[in-house]
C-alpha positions as CSV (number, residue, x, y, z in Angstrom):
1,X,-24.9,-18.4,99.6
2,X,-23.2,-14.9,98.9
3,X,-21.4,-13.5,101.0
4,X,-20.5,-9.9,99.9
5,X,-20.8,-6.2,100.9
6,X,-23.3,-3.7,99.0
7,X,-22.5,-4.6,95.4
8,X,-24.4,-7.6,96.6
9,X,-26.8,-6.8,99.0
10,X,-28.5,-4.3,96.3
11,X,-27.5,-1.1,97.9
12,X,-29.9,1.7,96.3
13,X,-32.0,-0.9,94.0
14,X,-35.1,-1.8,94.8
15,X,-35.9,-5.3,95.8
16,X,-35.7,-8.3,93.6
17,X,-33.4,-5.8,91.1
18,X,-29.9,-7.2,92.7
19,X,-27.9,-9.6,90.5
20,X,-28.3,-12.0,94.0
21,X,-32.0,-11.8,93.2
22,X,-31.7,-12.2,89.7
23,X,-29.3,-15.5,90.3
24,X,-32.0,-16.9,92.0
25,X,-34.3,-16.4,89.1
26,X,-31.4,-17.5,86.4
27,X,-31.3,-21.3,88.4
28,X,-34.6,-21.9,88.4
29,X,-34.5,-21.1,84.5
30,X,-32.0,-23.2,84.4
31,X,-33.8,-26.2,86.6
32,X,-30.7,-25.9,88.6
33,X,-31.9,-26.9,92.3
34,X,-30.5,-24.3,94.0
35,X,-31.8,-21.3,96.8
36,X,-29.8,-18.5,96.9
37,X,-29.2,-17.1,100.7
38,X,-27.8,-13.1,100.0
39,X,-25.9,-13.0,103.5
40,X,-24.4,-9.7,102.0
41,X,-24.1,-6.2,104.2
42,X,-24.1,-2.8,102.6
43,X,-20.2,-1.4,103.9
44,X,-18.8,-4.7,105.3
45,X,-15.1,-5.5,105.3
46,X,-13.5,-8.6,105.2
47,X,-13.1,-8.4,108.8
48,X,-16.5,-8.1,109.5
49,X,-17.0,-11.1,107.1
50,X,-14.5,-13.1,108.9
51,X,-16.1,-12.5,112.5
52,X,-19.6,-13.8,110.7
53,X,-19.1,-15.9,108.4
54,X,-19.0,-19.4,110.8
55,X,-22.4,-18.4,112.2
56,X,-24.1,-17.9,108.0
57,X,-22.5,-21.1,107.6
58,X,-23.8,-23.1,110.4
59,X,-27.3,-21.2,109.5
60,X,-27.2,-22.3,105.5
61,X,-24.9,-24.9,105.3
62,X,-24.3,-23.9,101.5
63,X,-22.9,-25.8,99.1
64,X,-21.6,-22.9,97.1
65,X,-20.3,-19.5,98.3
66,X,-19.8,-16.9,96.3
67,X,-17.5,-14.4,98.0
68,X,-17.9,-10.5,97.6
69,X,-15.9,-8.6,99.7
70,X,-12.9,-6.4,99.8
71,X,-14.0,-3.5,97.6
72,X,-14.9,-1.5,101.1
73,X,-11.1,-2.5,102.8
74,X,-9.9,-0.9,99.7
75,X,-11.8,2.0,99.8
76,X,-10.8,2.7,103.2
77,X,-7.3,2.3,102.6
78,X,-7.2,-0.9,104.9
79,X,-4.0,-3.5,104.9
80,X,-3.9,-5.6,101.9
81,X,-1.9,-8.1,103.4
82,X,-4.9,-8.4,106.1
83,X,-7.4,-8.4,103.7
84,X,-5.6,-10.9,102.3
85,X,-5.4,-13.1,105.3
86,X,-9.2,-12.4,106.3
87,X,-10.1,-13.4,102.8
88,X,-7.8,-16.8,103.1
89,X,-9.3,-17.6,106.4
90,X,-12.8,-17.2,105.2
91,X,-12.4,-19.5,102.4
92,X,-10.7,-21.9,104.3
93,X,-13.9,-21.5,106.5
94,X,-16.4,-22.4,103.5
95,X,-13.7,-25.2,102.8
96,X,-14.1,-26.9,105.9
97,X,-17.7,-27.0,106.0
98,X,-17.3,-28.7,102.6
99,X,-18.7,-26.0,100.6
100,X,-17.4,-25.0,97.2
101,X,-16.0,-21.0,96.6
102,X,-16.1,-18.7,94.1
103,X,-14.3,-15.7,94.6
104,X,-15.0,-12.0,92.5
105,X,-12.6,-9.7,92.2
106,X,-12.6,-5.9,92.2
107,X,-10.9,-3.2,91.2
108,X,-10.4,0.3,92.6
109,X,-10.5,4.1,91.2
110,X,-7.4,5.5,90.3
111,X,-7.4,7.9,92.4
112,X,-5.6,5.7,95.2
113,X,-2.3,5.4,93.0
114,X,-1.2,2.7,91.1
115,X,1.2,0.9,93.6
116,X,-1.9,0.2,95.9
117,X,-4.5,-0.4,92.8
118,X,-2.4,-2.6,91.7
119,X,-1.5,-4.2,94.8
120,X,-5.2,-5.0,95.5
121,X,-6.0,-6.5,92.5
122,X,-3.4,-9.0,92.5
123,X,-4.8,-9.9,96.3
124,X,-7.6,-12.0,94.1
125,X,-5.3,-13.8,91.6
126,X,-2.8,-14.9,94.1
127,X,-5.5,-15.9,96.9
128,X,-7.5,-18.1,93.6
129,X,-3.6,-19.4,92.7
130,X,-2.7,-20.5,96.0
131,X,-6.3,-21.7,97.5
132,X,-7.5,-23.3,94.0
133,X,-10.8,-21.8,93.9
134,X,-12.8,-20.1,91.3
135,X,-12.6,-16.2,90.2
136,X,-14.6,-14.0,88.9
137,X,-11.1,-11.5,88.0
138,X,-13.6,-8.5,88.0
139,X,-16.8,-8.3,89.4
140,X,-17.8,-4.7,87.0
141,X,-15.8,-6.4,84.1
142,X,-17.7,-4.3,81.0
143,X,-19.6,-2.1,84.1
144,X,-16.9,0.2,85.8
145,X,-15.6,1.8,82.4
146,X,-19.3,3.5,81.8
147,X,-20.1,5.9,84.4
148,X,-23.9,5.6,83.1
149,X,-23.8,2.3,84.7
150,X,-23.9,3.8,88.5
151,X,-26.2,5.4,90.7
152,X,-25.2,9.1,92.0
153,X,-23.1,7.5,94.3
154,X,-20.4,6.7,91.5
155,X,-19.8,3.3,93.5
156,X,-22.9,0.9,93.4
157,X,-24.3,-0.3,89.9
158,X,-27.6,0.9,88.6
159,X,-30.6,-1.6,88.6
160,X,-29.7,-2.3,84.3
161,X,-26.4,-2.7,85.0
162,X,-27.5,-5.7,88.0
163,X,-27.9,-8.5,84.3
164,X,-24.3,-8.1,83.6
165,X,-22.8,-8.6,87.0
166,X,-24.9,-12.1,87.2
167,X,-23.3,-12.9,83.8
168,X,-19.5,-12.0,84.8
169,X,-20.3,-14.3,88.1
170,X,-22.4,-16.6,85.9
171,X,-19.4,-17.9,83.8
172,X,-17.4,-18.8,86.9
173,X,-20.1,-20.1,88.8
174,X,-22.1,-22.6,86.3
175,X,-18.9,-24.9,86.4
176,X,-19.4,-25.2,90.1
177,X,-22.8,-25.9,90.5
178,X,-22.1,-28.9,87.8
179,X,-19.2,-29.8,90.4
180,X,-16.4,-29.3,87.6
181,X,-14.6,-27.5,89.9
């Protein structure tokens, strides 16, 4: 299951052109037995994840979520230290139902200053340190430094940019479906 915000849910593509979609396609290459569920909405926050995410559970029952969220609390200038806490209770969530996590990353513009860029990033490496789970340290690691790479918007990922998103989540993820992790 994925559990993310637009970057995931293929805001703008059309569909079957998301990296979600494309995950599905990259398992079955890989006779990995596997269905992707993309429980991902276009502009949600970790607190709109959190209030959710026990009902996508209980409909799944995954044994893998990849989590996606936090760019949009960012964007909106939201509390770290509660998107923080909203991102620890979700995984504990996912824990408890036995399910495995891998958490992605993300980075924001510059143009929030470096004390709260910075600040937000680290959110991700401290919440992988102190919960043990999986990261993906940047979800547009090798995307966001080409601005050819986005739509209009400037904030969601063209359609050819979708293959290398599934191969920065691919290298964290391929452990966990192998249960290395």
């Amino acid at each position: 299951m994925v559990l993310g915000d637009s970057l995931s849910a293929g805001f703008g593509l059309d569909q079957g052109d998301g990296w979600v979609s494309m995950l599905q396609r990259r398992l079955q290459d890989k006779s990995y037995d596997y269905r992707v569920v993309n429980a991902s909405i276009s502009g949600d926050t970790t607190s709109g994840a959190l209030a959710r995410v026990d009902r996508e559970l209980e409909r799944v029952r995954p044994e893998v979520v990849i989590v996606e969220l936090g760019g949009n609390d960012g964007l909106r200038g939201l509390s770290l230290s509660q998107m923080q806490r909203n991102l620890a209770a979700i995984i504990d969530k996912i824990r408890s139902r036995g399910a495995r996590v891998l958490l992605t990353g993300m980075q924001l513009p510059p143009n929030y200053g470096p004390a709260y860029t910075q600040a937000f990033q680290r959110v991700y490496r401290r919440l992988a340190t102190e919960k043990k789970v999986a990261l993906v340290p940047f979800l547009l690691e090798g995307i966001a430094q080409d601005r050819a790479n986005f739509q209009p918007d400037g904030i969601h990922p063209t359609a050819a940019a979708q293959g290398r998103i599934l191969d920065n989540v691919w290298q964290e993820l391929e452990p966990l479906l192998r249960g290395q992790t």
